[in-house]
C-alpha positions as CSV (number, residue, x, y, z in Angstrom):
1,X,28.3,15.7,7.6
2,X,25.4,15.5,5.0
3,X,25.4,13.9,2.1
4,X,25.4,16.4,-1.0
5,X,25.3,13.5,-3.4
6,X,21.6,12.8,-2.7
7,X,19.3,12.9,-5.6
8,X,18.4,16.2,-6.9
9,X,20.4,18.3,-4.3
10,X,18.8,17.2,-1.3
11,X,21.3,17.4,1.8
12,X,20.5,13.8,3.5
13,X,21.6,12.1,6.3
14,X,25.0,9.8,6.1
15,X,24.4,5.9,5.5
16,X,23.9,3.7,8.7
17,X,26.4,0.6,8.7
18,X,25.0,-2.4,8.3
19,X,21.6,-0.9,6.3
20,X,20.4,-0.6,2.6
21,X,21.9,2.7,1.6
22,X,19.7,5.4,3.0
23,X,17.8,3.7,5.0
24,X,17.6,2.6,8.6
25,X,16.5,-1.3,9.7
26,X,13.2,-1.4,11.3
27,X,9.3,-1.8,11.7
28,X,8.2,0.7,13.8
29,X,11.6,1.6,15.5
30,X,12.1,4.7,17.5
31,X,14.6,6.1,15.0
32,X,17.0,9.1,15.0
33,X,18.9,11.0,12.3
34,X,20.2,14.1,11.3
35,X,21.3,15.5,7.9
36,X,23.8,18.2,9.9
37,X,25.5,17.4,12.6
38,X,24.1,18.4,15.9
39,X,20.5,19.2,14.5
40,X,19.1,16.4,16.3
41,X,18.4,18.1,20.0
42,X,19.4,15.4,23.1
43,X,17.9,14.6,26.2
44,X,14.7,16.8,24.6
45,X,12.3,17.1,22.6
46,X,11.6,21.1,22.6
47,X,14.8,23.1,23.5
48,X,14.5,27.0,24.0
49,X,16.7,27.3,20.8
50,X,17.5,24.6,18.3
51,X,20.4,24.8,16.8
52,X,20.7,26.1,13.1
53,X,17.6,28.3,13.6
54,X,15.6,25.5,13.8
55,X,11.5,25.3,14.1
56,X,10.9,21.8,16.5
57,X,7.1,20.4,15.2
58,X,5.8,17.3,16.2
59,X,3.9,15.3,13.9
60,X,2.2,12.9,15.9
61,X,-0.1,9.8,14.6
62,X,-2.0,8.8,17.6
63,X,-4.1,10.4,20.2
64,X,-1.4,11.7,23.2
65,X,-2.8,9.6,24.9
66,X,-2.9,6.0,23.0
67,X,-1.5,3.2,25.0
68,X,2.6,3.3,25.1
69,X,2.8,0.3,22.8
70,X,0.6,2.1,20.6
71,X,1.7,5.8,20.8
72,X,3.0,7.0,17.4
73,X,4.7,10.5,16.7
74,X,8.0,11.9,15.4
75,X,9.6,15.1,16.3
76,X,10.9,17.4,13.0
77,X,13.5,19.7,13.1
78,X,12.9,22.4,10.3
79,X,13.6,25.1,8.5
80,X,10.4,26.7,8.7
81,X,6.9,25.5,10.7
82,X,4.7,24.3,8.7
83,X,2.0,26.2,9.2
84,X,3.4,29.0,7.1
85,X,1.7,29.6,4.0
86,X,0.7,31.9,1.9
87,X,-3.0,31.7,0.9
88,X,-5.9,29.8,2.9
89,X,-7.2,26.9,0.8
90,X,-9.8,26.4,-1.9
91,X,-11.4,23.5,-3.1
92,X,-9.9,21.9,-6.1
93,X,-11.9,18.9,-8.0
94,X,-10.5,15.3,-8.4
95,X,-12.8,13.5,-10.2
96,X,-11.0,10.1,-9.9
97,X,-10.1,10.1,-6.5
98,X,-13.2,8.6,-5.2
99,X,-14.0,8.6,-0.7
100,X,-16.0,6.4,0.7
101,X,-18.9,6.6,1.5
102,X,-19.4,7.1,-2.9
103,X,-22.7,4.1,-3.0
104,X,-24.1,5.2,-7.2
105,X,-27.3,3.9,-7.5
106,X,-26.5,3.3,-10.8
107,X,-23.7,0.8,-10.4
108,X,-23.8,-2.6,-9.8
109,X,-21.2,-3.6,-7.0
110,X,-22.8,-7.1,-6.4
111,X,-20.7,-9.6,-8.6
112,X,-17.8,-11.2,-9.4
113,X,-15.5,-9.1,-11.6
114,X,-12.5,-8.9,-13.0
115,X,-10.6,-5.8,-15.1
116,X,-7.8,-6.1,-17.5
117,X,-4.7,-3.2,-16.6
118,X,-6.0,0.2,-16.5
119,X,-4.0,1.7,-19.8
120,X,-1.4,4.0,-19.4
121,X,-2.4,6.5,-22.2
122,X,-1.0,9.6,-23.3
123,X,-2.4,11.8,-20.7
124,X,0.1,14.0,-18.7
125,X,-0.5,12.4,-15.0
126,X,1.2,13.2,-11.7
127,X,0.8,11.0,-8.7
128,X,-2.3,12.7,-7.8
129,X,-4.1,13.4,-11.3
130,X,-3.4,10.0,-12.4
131,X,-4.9,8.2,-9.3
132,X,-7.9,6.4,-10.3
133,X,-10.3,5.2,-7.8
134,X,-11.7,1.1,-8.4
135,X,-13.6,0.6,-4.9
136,X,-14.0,2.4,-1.8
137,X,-15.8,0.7,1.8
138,X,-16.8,2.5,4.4
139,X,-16.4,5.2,5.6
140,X,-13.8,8.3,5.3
141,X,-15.1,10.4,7.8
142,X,-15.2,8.4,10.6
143,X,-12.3,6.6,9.8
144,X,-13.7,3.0,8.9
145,X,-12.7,1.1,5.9
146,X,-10.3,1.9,2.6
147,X,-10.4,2.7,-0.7
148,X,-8.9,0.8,-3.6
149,X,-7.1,2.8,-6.8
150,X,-4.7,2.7,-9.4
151,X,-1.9,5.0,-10.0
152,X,-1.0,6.2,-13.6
153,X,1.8,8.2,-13.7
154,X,3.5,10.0,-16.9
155,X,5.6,12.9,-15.2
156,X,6.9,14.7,-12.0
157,X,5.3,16.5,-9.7
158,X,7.5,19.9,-9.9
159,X,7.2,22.7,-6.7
160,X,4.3,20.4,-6.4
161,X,3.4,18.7,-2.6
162,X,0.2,16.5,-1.2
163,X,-0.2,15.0,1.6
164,X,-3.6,13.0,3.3
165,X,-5.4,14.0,6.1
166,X,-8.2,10.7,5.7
167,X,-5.5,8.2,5.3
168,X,-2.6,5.9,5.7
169,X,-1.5,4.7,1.9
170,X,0.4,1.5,1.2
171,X,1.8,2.0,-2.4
172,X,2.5,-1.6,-4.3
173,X,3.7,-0.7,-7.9
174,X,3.4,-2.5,-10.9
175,X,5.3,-0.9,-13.3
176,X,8.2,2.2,-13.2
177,X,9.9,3.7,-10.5
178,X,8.9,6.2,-8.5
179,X,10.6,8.4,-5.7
180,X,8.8,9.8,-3.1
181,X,10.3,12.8,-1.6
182,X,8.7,13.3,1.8
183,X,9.5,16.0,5.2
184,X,11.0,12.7,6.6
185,X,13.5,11.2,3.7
186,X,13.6,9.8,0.2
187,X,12.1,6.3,-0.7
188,X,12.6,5.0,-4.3
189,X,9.9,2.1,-5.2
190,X,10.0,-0.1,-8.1
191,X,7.7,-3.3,-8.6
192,X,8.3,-6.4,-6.0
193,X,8.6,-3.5,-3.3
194,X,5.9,-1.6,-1.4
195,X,6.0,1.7,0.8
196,X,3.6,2.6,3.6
197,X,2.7,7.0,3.6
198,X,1.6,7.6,6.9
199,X,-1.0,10.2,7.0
200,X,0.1,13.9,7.8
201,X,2.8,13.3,5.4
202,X,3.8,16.1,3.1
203,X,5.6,14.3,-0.1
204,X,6.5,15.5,-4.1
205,X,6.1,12.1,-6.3
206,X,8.8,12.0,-9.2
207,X,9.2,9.3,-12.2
208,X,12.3,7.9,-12.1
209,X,11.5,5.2,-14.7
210,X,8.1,5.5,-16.7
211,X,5.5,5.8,-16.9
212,X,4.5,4.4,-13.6
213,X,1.5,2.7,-13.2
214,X,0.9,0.6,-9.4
215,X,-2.3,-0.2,-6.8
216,X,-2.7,1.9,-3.7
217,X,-4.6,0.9,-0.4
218,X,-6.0,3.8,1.0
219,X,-6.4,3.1,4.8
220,X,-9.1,5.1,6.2
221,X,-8.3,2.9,9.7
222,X,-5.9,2.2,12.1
223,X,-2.4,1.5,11.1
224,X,-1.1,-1.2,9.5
225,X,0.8,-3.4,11.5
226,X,2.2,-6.8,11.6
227,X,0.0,-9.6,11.6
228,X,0.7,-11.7,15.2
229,X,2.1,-14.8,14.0
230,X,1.0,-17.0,17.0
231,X,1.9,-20.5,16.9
232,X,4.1,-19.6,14.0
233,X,6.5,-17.9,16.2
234,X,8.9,-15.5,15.9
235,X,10.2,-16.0,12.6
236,X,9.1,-16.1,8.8
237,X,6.3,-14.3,7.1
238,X,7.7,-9.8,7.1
239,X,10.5,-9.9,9.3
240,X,10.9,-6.1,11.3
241,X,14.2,-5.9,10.3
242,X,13.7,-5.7,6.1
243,X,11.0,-2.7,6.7
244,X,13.6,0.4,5.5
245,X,12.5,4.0,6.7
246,X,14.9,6.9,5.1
247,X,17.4,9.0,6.7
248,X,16.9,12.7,7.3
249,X,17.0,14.5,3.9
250,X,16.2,17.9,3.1
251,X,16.2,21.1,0.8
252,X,16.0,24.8,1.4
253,X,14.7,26.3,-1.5
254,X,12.8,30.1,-1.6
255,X,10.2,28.8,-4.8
256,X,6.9,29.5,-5.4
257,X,4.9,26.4,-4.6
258,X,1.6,24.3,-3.8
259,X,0.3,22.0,-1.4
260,X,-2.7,19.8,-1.7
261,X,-4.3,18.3,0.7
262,X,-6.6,15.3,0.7
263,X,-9.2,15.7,4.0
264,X,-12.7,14.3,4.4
265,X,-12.8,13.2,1.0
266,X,-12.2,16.8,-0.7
267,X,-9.1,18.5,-1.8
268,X,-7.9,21.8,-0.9
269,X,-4.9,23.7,-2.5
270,X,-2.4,26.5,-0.6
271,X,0.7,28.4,-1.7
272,X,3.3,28.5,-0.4
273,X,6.6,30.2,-0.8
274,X,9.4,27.2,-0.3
275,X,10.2,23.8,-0.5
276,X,8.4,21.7,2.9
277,X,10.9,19.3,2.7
278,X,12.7,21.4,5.2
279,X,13.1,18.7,8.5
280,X,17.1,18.8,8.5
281,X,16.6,16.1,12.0
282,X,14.0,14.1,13.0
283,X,13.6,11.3,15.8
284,X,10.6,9.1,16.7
285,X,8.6,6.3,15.3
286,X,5.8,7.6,13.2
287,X,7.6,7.6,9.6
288,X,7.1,6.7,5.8
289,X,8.8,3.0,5.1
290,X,9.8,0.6,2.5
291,X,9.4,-3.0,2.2
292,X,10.9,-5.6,-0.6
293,X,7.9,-8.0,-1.2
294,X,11.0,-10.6,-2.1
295,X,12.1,-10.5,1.2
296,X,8.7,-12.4,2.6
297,X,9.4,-15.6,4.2
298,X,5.8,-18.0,3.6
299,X,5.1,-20.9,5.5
300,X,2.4,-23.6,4.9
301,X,1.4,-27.0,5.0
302,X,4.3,-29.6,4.5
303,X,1.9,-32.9,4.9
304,X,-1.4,-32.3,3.7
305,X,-4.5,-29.9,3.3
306,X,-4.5,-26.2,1.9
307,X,-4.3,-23.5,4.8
308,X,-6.5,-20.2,4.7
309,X,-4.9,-17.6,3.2
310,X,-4.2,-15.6,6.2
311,X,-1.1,-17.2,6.6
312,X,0.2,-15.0,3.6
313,X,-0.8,-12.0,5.4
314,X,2.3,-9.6,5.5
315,X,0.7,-6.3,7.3
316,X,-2.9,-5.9,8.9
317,X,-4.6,-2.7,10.2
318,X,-7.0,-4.1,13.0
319,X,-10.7,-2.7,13.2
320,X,-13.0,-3.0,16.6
321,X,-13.7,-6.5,16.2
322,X,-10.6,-9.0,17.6
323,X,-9.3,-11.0,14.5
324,X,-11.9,-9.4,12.0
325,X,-8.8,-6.7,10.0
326,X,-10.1,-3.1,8.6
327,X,-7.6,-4.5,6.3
328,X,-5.2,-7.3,5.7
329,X,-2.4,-6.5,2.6
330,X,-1.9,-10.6,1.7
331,X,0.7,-11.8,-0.8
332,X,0.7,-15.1,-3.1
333,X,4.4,-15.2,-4.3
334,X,6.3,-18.1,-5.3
335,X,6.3,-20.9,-3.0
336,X,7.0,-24.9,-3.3
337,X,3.7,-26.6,-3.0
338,X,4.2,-30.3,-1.3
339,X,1.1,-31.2,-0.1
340,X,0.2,-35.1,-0.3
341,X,-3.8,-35.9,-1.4
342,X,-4.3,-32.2,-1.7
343,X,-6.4,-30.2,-4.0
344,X,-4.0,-27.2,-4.3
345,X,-5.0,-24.2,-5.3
346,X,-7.2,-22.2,-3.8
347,X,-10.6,-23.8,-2.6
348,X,-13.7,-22.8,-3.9
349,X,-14.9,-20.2,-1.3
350,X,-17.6,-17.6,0.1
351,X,-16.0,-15.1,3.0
352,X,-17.2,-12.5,5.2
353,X,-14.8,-10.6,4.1
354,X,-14.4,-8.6,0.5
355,X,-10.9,-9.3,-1.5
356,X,-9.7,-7.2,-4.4
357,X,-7.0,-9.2,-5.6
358,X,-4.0,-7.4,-7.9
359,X,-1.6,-9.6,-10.2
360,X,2.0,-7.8,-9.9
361,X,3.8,-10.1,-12.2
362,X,3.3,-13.5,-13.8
363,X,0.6,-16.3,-13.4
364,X,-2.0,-16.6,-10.6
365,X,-2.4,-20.5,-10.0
366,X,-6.3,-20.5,-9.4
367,X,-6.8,-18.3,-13.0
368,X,-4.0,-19.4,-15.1
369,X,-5.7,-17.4,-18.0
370,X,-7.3,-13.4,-18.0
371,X,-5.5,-12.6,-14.1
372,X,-2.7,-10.8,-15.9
373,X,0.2,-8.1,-14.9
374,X,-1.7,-5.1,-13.6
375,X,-4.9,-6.5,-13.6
376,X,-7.6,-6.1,-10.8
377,X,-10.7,-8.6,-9.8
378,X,-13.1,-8.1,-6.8
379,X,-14.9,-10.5,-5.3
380,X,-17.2,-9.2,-2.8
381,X,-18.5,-10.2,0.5
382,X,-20.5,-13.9,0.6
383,X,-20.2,-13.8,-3.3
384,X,-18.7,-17.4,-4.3
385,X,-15.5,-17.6,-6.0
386,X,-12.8,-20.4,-6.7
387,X,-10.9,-22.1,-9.3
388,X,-12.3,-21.9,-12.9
389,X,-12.6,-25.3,-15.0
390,X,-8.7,-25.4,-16.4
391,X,-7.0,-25.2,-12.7
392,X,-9.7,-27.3,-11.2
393,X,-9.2,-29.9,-13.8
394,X,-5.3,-29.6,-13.7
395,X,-5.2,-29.6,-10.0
396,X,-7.8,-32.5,-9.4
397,X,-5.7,-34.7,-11.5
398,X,-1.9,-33.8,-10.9
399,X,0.7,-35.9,-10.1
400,X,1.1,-34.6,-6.6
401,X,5.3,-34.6,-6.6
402,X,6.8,-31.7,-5.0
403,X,6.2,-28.7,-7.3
404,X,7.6,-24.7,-6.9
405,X,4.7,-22.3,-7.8
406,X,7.3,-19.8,-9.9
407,X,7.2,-16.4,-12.0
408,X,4.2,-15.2,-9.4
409,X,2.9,-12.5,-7.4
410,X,-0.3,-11.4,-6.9
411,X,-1.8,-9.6,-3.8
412,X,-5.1,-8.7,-1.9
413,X,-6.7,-5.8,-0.2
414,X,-9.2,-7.2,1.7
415,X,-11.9,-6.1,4.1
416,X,-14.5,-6.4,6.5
417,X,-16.6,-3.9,4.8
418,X,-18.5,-4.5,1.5
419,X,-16.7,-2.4,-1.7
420,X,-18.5,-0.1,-3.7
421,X,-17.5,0.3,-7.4
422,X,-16.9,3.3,-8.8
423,X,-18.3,4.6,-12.0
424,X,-14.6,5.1,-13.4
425,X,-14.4,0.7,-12.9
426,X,-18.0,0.0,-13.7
427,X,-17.7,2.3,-17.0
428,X,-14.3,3.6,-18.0
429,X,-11.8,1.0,-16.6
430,X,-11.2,-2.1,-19.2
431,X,-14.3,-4.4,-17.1
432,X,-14.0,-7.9,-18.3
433,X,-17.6,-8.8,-19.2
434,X,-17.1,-12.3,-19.6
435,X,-15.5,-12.9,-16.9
436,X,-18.0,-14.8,-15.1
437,X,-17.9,-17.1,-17.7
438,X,-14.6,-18.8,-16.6
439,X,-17.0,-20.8,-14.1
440,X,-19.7,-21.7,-17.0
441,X,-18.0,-24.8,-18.2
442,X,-17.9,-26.5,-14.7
443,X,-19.5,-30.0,-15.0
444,X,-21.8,-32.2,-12.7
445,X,-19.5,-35.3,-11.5
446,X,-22.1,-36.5,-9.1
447,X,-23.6,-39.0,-10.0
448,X,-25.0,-41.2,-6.8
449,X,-22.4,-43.8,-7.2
450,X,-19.5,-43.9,-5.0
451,X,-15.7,-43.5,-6.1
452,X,-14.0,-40.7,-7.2
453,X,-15.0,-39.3,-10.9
């Protein structure tokens, strides 16, 4: 039977044994689950009649014709299709939900720069008026690159829906606790967790704790996937089984409503006359997801030298070029730090690739000062970056015993493409000017004499 206890009336599916509450074990399973009992059609995808009255839609990901391994789509089992609305669409404006390409001639996106949290004013925001666009790369409409942004959000979205044609969106929050109600289950997030919205995905955002305030990747790309571990093996780093999708869940309610819809960049708005949340069984592998960011086993070096960063990596979405990511989502989290005759921290460093870096809690080791909770920095493509003067100094002269990095997690987006500012971070969000400065102080040790200074 369905559960009647789920949050705000929803009928959802019963709990799986062995499972966070909710939630089925899995990355990219090919999952199954019903909210009423015989929903779920067997042996078929598209019977003559579904049972209850149902409408089967299938919501597929990929091309029909990707490769097997590669093939993503779920069958829904609903209350209505969901082409049924009332009104076509018109064009609504967004101002701070930026699309690549967005190039101002009037910004500077060549630098190194670093913001301070985004504040969280007084403003009433929902999940997609309080979205504030930092960078975007690429390009949306032919599906290349990202966009970075942080969320700010005060209050619920109420007979209120969105969903993203452009884009796959990996949700990391920072502060609050959100619940996203989507046509395939419920997913509450709160800080140390992330979730992955695939695009297609019709969702309502609600606050559960607030007000809210996180970092979205917006993945123009291919999916995100798990990084191949190679010699690694087949353990450590995001294991598949602590990714949690949500069991069936859904409502039937007759209430006028909207839907927006992100697509090439612009939005468009339609009424409608229900609730969409109406898949009461679903089965297949293309399907919103949780992960908790504690859960992340790291490996590195146990003998000496500092390893790239990639070994953090905990999901990649892979672009045409073999081992060059659209994307790679990395996490820095605590970590015991053993190396013998080791600088550290992270090297000093110029990289094809362009890393926006957010702090989710605590201290960052390479900027022990200014890299705080809910702040951003960008360092572009072949622009240098490292250490500033306090954790070079502290690092280059450490007693190298054993030592647990703790009270830390920070994260990157990073890219092969170059990211644009927008004018909201060159202008409006709280741009540290001096932060360049941190490097000002570093001092000439050479000297032309041999020995270590």
């Amino acid at each position: 039977m369905g559960d009647d206890s789920a949050p705000h009336g929803m009928t959802r599916a019963p709990d799986r044994a062995g499972s966070l509450p909710g939630y089925m074990p899995g990355w990219a399973n090919d999952f199954e689950t019903e909210a009423l009992p015989g929903a779920l059609p067997q042996g078929m995808n598209s019977p003559q009649r579904c049972n209850y009255g149902l409408y089967g839609e299938q919501l597929s990901g990929t091309a029909f014709t990707a490769p097997s391994h590669q093939n993503e789509r779920s069958w829904c089992y609903r209350i209505r299709p969901s082409v049924k609305h009332t009104r076509r669409f018109r064009k609504v404006d967004m101002p701070y939900w930026v699309s690549a390409p967005a190039i101002d001639p009037d910004v500077i996106s060549l630098g190194q720069y670093r913001w301070d949290p985004v504040p969280l004013t007084g403003d009433r925001l929902t999940w997609i008026g309080g979205m504030r666009t930092m960078t975007t790369a690429g390009d949306v409409n032919t599906q290349t690159g990202m966009a970075a942004h942080v969320y700010l959000v005060t209050e619920s979205m109420v007979d209120s829906y969105f969903f993203s044609a452009d884009s796959e969106l990996l949700v990391v929050p920072q502060q609050g606790r959100l619940r996203f109600c989507t046509e395939l289950g419920i997913i509450d997030l709160e800080p140390k967790e992330i979730a992955l919205l695939p695009r297609g995905l019709v969702y309502r955002v609600e606050l559960l704790e607030g007000p809210a305030r996180g970092f979205v990747c917006e993945n123009y790309g291919q999916k995100f996937e798990l990084p191949g571990r190679g010699p690694i093996g087949a353990n450590c780093m995001a294991n598949r089984r602590d990714f949690k999708t949500p069991v069936a869940a859904f409502e039937d309610r007759e209430v006028p409503s909207t839907v927006t819809v992100k697509w090439c960049g612009q939005f468009h708005v339609t009424e409608i006359g229900h609730s969409p949340l109406d898949v009461v069984a679903w089965h297949g592998n293309y399907a919103p997801c949780k992960y908790d960011l504690r859960t992340y086993c790291p490996v590195g070096a146990i003998l000496f030298d500092h390893p790239d960063p990639s070994i953090f990596a905990v999901l990649t979405a892979p672009s045409g070029v073999p081992g060059t990511a659209n994307i790679d989502f990395v996490l820095f989290r605590e970590r015991w730090m053993v190396m013998e005759d080791t600088f550290r921290p992270p090297w000093y460093h110029k990289n094809v690739m362009s890393e926006l870096m957010g702090n989710i809690y605590g201290q960052y080791d390479a900027k022990p000062q200014g890299f705080v909770p809910g702040g951003l920095s960008l360092h572009n493509c072949m622009l240098p970056h490292g250490p500033d003067r306090e954790a070079f100094e502290k690092a280059s002269t450490a007693d190298l015993k054993p030592h647990k990095l703790d009270n830390t997690m920070s994260f990157m987006f990073e890219t092969r493409f170059p990211q644009h500012l927008t004018r909201f971070a060159a202008t409006e969000a709280p741009l540290q000017d001096d932060y360049i400065d941190c490097w000002a102080d570093l001092e000439k040790k050479f000297d032309g004499t041999p020995g270590l200074k």
